[in-house]
PDB file with one MODEL, atoms N, CA, C and O in Angstrom:
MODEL        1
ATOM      1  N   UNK A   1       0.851  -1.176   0.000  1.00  0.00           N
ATOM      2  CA  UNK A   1       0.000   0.000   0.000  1.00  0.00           C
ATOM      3  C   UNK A   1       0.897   1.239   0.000  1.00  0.00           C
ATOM      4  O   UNK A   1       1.894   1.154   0.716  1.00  0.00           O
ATOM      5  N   UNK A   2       0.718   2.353  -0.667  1.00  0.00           N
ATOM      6  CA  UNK A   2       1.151   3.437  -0.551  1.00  0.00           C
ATOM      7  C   UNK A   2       0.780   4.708   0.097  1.00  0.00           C
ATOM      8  O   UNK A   2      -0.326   5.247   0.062  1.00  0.00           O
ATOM      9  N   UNK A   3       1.760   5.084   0.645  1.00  0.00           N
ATOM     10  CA  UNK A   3       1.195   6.368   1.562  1.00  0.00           C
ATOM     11  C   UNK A   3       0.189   6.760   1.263  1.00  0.00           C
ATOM     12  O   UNK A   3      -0.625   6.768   2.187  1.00  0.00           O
ATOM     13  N   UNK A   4      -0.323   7.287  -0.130  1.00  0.00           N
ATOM     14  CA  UNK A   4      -1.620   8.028  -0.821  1.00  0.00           C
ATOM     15  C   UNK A   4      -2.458   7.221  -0.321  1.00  0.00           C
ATOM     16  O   UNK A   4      -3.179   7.575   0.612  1.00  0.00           O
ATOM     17  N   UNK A   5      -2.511   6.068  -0.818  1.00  0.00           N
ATOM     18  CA  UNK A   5      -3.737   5.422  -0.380  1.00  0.00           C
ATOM     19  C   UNK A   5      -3.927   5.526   0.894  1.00  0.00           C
ATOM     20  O   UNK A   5      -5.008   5.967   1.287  1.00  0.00           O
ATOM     21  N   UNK A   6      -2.908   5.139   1.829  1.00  0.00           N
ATOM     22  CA  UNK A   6      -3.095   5.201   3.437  1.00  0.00           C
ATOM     23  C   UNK A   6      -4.004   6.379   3.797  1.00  0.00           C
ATOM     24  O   UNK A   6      -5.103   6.425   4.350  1.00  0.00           O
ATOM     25  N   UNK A   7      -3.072   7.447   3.231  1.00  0.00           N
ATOM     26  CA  UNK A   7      -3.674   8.671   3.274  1.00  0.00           C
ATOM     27  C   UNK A   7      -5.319   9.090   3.078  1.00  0.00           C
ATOM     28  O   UNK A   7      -5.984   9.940   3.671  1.00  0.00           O
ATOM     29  N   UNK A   8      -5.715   8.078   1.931  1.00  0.00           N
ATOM     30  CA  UNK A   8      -7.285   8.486   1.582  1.00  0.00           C
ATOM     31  C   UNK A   8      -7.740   7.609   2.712  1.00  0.00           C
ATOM     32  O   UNK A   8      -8.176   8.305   3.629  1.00  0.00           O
ATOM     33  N   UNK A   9      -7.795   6.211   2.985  1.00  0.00           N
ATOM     34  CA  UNK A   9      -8.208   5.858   3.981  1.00  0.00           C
ATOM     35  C   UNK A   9      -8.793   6.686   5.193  1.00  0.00           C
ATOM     36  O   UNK A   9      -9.925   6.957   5.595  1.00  0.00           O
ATOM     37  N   UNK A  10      -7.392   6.987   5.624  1.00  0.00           N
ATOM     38  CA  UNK A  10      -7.456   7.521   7.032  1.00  0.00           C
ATOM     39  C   UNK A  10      -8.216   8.775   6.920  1.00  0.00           C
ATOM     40  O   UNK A  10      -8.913   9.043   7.898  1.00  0.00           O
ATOM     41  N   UNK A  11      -8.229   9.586   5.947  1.00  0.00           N
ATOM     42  CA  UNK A  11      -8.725  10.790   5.206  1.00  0.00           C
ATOM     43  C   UNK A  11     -10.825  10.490   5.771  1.00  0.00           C
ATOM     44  O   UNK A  11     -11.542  11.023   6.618  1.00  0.00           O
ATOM     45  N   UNK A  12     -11.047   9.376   4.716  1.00  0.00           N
ATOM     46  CA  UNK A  12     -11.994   8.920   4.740  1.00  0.00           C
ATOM     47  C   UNK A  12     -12.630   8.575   6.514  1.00  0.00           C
ATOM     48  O   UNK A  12     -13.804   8.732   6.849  1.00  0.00           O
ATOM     49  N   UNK A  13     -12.041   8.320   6.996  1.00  0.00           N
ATOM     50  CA  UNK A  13     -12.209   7.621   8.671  1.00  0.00           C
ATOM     51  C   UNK A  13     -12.100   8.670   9.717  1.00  0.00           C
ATOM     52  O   UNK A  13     -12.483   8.498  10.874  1.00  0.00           O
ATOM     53  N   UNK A  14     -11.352  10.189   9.093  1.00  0.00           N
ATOM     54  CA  UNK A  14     -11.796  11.138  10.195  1.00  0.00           C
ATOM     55  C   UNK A  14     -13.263  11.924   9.990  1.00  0.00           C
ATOM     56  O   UNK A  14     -13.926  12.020   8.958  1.00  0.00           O
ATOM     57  N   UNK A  15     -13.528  12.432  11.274  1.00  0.00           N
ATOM     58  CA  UNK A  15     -14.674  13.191  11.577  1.00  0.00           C
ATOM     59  C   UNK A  15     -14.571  14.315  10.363  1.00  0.00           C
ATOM     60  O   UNK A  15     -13.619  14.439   9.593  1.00  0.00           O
ATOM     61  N   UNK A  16     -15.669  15.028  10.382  1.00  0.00           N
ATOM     62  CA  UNK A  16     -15.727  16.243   9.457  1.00  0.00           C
ATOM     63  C   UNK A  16     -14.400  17.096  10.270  1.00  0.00           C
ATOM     64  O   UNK A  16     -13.406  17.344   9.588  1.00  0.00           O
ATOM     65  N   UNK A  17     -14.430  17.582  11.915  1.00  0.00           N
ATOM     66  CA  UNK A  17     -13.153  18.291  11.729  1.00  0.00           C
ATOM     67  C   UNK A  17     -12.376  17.838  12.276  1.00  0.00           C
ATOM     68  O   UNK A  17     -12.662  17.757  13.470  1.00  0.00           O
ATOM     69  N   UNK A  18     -11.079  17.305  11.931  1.00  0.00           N
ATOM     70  CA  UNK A  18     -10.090  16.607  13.274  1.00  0.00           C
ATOM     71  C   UNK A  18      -8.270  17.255  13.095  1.00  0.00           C
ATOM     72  O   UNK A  18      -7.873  18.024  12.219  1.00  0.00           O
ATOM     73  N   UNK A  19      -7.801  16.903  13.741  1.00  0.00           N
ATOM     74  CA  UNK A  19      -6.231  17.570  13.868  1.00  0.00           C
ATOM     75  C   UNK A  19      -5.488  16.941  12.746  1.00  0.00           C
ATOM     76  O   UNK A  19      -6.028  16.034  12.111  1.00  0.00           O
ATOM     77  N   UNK A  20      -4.671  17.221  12.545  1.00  0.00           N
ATOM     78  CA  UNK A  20      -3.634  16.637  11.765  1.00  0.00           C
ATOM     79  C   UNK A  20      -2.749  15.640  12.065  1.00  0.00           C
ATOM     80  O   UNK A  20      -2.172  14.814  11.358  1.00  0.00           O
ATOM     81  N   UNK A  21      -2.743  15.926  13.584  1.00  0.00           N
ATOM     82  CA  UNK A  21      -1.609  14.507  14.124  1.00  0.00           C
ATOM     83  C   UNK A  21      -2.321  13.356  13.984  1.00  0.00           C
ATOM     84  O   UNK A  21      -1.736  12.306  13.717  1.00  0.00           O
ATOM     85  N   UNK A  22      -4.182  13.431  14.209  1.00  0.00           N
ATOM     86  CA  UNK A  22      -4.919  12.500  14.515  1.00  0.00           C
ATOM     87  C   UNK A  22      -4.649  11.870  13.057  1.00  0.00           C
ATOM     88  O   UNK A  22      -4.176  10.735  12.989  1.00  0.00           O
ATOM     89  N   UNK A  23      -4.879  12.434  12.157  1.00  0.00           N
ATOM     90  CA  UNK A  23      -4.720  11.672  10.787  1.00  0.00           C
ATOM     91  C   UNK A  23      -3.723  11.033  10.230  1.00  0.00           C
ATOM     92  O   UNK A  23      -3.802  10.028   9.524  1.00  0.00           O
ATOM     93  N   UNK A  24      -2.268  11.926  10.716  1.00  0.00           N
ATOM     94  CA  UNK A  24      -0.567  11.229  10.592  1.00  0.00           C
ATOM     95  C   UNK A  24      -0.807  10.077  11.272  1.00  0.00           C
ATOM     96  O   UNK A  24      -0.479   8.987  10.804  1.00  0.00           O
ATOM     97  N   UNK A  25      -1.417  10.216  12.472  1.00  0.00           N
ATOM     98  CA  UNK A  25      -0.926   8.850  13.517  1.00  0.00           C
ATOM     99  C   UNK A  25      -2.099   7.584  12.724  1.00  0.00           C
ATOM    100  O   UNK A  25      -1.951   6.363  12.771  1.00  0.00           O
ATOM    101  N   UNK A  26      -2.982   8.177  12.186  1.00  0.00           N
ATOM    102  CA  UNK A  26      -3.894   6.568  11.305  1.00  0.00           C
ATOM    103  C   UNK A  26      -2.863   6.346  10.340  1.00  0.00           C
ATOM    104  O   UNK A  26      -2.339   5.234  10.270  1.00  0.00           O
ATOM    105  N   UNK A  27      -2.501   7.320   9.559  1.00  0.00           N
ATOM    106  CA  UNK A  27      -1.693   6.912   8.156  1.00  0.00           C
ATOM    107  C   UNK A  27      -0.767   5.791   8.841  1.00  0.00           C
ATOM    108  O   UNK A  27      -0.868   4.598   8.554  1.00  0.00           O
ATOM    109  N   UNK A  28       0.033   6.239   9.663  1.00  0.00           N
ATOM    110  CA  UNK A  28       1.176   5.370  10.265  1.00  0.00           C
ATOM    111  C   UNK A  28       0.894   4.254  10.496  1.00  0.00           C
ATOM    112  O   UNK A  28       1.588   3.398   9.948  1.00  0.00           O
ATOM    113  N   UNK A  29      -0.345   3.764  11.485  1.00  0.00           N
ATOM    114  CA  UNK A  29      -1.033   2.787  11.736  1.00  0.00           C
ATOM    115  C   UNK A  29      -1.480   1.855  10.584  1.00  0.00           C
ATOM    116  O   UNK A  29      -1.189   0.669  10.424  1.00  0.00           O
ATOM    117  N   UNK A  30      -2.136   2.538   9.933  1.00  0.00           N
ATOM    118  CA  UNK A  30      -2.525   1.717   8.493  1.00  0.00           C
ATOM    119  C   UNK A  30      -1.291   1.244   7.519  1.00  0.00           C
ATOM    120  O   UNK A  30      -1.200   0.103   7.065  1.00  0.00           O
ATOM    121  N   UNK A  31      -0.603   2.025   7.336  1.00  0.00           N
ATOM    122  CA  UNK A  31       0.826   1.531   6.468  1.00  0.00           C
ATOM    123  C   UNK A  31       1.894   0.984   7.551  1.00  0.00           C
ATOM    124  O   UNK A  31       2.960   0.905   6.940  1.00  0.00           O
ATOM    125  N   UNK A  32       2.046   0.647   8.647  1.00  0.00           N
ATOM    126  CA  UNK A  32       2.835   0.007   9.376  1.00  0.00           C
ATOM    127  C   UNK A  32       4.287   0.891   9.178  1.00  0.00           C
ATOM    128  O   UNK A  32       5.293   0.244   8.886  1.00  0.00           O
ATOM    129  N   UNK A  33       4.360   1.945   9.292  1.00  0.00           N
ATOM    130  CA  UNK A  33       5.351   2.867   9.206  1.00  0.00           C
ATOM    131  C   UNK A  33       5.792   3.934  10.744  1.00  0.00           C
ATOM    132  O   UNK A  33       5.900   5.160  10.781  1.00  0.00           O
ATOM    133  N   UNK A  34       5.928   3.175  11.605  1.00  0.00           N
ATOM    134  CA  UNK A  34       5.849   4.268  12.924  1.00  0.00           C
ATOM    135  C   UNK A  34       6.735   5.400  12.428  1.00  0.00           C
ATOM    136  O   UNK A  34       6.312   6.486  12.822  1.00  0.00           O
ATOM    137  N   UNK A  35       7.806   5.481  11.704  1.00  0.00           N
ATOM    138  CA  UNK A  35       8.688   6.661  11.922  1.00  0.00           C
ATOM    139  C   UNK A  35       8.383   7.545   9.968  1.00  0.00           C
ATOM    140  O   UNK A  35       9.208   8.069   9.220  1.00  0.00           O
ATOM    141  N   UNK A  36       7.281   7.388   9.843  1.00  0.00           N
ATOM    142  CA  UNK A  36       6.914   8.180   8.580  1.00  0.00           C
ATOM    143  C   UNK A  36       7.029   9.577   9.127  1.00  0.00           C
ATOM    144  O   UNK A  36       6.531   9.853  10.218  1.00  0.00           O
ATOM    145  N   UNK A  37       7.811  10.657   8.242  1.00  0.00           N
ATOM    146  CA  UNK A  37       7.057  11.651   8.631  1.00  0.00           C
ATOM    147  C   UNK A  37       6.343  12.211   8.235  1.00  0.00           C
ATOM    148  O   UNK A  37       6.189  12.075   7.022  1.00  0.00           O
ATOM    149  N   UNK A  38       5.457  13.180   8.949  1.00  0.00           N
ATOM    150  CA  UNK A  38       4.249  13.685   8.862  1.00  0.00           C
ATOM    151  C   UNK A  38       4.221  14.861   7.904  1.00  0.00           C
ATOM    152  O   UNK A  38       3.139  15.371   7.613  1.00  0.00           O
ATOM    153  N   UNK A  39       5.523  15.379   7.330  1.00  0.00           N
ATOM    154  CA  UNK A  39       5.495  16.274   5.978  1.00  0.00           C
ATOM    155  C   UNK A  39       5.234  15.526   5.006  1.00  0.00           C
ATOM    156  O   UNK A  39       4.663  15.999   4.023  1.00  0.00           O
ATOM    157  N   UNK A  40       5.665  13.926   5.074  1.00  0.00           N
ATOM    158  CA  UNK A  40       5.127  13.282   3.921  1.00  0.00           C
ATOM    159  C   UNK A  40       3.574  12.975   3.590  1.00  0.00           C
ATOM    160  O   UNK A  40       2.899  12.927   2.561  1.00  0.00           O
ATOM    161  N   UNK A  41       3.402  12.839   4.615  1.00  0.00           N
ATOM    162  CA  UNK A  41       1.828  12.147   5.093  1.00  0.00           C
ATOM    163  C   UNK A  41       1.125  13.777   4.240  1.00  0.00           C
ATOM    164  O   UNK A  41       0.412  13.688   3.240  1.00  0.00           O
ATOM    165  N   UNK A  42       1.515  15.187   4.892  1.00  0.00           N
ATOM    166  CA  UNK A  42       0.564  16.137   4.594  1.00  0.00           C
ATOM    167  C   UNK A  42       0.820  16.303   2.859  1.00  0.00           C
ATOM    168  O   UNK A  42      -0.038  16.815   2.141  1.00  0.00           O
ATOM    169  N   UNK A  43       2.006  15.836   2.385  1.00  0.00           N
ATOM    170  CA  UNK A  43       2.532  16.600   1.078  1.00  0.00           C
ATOM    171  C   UNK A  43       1.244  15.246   0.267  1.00  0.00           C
ATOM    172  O   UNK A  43       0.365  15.670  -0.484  1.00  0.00           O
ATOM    173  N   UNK A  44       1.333  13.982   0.521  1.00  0.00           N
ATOM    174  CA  UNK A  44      -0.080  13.573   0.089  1.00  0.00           C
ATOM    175  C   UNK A  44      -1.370  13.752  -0.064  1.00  0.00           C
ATOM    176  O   UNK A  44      -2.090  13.472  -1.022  1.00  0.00           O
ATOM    177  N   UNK A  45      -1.713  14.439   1.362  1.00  0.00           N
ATOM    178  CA  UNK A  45      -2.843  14.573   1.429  1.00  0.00           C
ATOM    179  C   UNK A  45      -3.444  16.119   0.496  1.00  0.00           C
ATOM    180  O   UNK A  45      -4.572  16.410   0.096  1.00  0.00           O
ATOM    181  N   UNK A  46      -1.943  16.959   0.391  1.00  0.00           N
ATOM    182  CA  UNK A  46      -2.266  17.659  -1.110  1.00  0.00           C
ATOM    183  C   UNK A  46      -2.900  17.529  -2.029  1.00  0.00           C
ATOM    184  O   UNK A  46      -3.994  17.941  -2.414  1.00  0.00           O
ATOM    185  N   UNK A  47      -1.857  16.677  -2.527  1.00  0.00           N
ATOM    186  CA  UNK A  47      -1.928  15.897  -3.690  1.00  0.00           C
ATOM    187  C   UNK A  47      -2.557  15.385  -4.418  1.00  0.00           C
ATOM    188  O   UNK A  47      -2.619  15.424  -5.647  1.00  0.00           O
ATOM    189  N   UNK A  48      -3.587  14.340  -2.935  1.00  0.00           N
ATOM    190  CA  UNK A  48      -5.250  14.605  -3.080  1.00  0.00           C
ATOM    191  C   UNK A  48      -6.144  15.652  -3.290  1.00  0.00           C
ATOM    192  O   UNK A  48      -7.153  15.641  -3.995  1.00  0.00           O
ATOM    193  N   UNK A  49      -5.589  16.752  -2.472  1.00  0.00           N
ATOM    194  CA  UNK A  49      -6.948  17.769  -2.803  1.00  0.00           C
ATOM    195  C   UNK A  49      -6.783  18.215  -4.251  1.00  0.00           C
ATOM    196  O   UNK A  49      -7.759  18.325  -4.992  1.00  0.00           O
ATOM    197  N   UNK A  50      -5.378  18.502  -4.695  1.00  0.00           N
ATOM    198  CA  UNK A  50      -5.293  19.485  -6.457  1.00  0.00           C
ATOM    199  C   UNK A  50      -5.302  18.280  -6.796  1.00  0.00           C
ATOM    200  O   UNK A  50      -5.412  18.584  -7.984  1.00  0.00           O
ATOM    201  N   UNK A  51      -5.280  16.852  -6.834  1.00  0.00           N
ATOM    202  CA  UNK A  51      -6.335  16.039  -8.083  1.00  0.00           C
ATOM    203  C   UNK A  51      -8.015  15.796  -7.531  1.00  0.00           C
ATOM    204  O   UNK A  51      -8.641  15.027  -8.260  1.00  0.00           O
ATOM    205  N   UNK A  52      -8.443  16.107  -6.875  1.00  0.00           N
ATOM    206  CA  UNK A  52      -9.872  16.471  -6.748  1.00  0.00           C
ATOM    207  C   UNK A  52     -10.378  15.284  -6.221  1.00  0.00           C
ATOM    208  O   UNK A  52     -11.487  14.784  -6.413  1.00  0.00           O
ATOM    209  N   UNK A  53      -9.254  14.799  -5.391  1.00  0.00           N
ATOM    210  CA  UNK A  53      -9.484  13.607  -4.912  1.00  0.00           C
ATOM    211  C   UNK A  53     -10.839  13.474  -3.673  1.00  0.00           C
ATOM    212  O   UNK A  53     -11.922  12.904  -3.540  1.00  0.00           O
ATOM    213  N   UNK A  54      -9.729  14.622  -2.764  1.00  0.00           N
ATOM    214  CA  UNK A  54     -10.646  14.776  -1.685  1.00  0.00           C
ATOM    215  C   UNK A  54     -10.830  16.374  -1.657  1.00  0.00           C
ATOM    216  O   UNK A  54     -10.042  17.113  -2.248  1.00  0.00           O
ATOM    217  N   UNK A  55     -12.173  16.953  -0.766  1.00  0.00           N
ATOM    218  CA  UNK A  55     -12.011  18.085  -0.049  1.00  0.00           C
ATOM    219  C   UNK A  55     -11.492  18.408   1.158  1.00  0.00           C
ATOM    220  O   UNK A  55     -11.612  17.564   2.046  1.00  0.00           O
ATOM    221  N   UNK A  56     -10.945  19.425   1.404  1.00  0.00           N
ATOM    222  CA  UNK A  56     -10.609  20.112   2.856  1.00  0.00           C
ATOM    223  C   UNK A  56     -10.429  20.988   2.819  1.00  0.00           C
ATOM    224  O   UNK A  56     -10.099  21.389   1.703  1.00  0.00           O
ATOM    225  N   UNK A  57     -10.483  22.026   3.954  1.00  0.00           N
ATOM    226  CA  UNK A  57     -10.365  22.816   4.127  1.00  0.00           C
ATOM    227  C   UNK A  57      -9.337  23.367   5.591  1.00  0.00           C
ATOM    228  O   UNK A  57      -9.888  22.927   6.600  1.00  0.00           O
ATOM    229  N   UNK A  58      -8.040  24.182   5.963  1.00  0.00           N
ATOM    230  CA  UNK A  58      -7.416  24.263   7.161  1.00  0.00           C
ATOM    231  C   UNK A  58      -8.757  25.012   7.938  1.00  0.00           C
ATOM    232  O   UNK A  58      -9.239  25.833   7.157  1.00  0.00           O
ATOM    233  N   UNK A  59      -9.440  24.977   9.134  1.00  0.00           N
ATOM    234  CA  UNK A  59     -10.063  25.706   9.483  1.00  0.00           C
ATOM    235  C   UNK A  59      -9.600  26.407  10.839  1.00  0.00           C
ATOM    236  O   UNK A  59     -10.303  27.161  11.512  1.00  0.00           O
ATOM    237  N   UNK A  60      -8.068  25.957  11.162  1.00  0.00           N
ATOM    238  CA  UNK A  60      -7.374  26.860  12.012  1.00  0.00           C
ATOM    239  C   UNK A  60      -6.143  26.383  11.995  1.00  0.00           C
ATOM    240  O   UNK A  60      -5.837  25.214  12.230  1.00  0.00           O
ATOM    241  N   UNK A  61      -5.353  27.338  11.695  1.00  0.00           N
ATOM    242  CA  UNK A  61      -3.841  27.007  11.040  1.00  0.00           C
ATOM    243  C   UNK A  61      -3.124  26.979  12.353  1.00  0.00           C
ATOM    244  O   UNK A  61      -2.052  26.474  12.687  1.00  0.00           O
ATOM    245  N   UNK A  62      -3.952  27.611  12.944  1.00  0.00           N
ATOM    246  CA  UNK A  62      -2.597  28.011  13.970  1.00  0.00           C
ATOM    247  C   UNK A  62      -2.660  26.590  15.294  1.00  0.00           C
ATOM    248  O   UNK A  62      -1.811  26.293  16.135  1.00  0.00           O
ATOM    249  N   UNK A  63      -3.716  26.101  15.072  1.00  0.00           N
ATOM    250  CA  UNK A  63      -3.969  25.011  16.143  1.00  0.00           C
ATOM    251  C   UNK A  63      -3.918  23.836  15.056  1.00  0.00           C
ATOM    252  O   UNK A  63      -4.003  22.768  15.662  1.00  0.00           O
ATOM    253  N   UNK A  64      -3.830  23.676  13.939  1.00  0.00           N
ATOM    254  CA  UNK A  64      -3.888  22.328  13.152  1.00  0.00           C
ATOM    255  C   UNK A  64      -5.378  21.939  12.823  1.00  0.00           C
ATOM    256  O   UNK A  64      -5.326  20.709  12.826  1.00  0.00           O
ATOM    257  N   UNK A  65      -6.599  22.275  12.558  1.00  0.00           N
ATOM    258  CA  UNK A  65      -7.687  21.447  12.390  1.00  0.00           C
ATOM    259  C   UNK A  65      -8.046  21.797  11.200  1.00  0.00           C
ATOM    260  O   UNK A  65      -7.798  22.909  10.735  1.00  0.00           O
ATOM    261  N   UNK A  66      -8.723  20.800  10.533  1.00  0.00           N
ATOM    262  CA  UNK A  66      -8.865  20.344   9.241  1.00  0.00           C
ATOM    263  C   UNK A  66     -10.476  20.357   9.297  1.00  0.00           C
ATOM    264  O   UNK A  66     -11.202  20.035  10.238  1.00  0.00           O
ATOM    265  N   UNK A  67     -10.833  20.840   7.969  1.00  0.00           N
ATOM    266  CA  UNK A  67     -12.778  20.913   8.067  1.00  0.00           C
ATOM    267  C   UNK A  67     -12.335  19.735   6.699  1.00  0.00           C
ATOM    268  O   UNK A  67     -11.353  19.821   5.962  1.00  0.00           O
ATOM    269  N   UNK A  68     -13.567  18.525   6.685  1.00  0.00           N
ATOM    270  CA  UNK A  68     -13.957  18.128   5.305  1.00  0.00           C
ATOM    271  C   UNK A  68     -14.815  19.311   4.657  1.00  0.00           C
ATOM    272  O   UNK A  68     -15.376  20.276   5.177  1.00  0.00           O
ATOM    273  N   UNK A  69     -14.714  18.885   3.333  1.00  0.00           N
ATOM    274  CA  UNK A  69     -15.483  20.124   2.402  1.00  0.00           C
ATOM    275  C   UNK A  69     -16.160  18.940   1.292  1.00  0.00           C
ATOM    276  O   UNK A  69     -15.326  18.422   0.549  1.00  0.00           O
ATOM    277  N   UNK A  70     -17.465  18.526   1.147  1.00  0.00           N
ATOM    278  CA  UNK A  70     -17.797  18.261  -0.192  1.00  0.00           C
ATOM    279  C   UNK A  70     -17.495  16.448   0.242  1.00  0.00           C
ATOM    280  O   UNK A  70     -16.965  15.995   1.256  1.00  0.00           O
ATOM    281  N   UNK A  71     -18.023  15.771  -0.870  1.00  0.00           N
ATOM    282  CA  UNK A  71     -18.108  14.527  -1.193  1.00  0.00           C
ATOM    283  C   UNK A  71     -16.770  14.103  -1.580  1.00  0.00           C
ATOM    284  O   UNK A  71     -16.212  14.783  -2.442  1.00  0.00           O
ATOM    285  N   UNK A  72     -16.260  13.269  -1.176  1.00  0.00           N
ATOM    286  CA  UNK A  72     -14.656  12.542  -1.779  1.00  0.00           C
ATOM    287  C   UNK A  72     -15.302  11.244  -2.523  1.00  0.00           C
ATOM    288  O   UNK A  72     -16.262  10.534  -2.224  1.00  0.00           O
ATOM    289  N   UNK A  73     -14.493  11.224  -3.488  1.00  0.00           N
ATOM    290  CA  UNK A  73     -14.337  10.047  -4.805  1.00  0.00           C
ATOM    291  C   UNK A  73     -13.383   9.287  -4.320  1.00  0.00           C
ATOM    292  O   UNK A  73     -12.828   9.626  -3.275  1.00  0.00           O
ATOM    293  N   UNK A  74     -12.951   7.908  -5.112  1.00  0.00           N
ATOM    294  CA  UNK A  74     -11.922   7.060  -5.350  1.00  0.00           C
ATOM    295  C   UNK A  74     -11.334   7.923  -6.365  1.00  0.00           C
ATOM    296  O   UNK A  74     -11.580   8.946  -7.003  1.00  0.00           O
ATOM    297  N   UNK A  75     -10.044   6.632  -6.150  1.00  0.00           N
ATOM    298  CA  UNK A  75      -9.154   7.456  -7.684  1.00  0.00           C
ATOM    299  C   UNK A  75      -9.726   7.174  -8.715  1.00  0.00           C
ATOM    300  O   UNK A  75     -10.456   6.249  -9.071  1.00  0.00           O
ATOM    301  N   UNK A  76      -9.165   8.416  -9.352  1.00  0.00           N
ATOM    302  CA  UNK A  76      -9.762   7.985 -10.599  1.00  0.00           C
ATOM    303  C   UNK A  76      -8.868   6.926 -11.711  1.00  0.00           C
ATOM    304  O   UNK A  76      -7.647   6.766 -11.678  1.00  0.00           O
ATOM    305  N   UNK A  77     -10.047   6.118 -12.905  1.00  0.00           N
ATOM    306  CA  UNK A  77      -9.121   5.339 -13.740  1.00  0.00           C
ATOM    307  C   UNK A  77      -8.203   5.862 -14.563  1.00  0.00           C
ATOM    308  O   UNK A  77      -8.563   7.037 -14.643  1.00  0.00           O
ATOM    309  N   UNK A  78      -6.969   5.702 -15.417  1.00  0.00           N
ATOM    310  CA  UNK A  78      -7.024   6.606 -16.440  1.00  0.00           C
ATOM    311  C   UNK A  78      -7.858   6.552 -17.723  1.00  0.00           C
ATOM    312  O   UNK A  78      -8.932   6.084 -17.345  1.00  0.00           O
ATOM    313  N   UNK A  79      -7.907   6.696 -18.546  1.00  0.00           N
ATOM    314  CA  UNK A  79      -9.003   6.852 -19.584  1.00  0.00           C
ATOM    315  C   UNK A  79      -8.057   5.948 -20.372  1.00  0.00           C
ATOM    316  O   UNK A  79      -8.350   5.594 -21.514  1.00  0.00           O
TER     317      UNK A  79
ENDMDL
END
């Protein structure tokens, strides 16, 4: 499994708003990676949003919490 995917998982399994560590520490859990770091984990969860994977939104930068925004898809196939 790859981080991304881990990433949508765990993505998928938080509340509408939750922290960021809460979501690093599923990714980790799910990919069996205790010492991932968590710039990698977020530079995915990008990655997802500008391919329209998932929504989010930061809804407080300065404390870490994350709003969902909108319906999330699977990946897409290529054509």
């Amino acid at each position: 499994m790859t981080v991304k995917q881990a990433v949508l998982i765990a993505f998928r399994e938080m509340h509408t708003e939750f922290h960021i560590l809460q979501l690093c520490r599923r990714v980790k859990i799910i990919i069996n990676r205790p010492n991932l770091m968590d710039g990698t984990i977020t530079r995915k969860m990008r990655e997802l949003k500008v391919e329209g994977t998932i929504k989010y939104e930061v809804s407080n930068k300065k404390k870490s919490f994350y709003t969902k925004d909108g319906q999330m898809t699977i990946f897409h196939q290529p054509a």
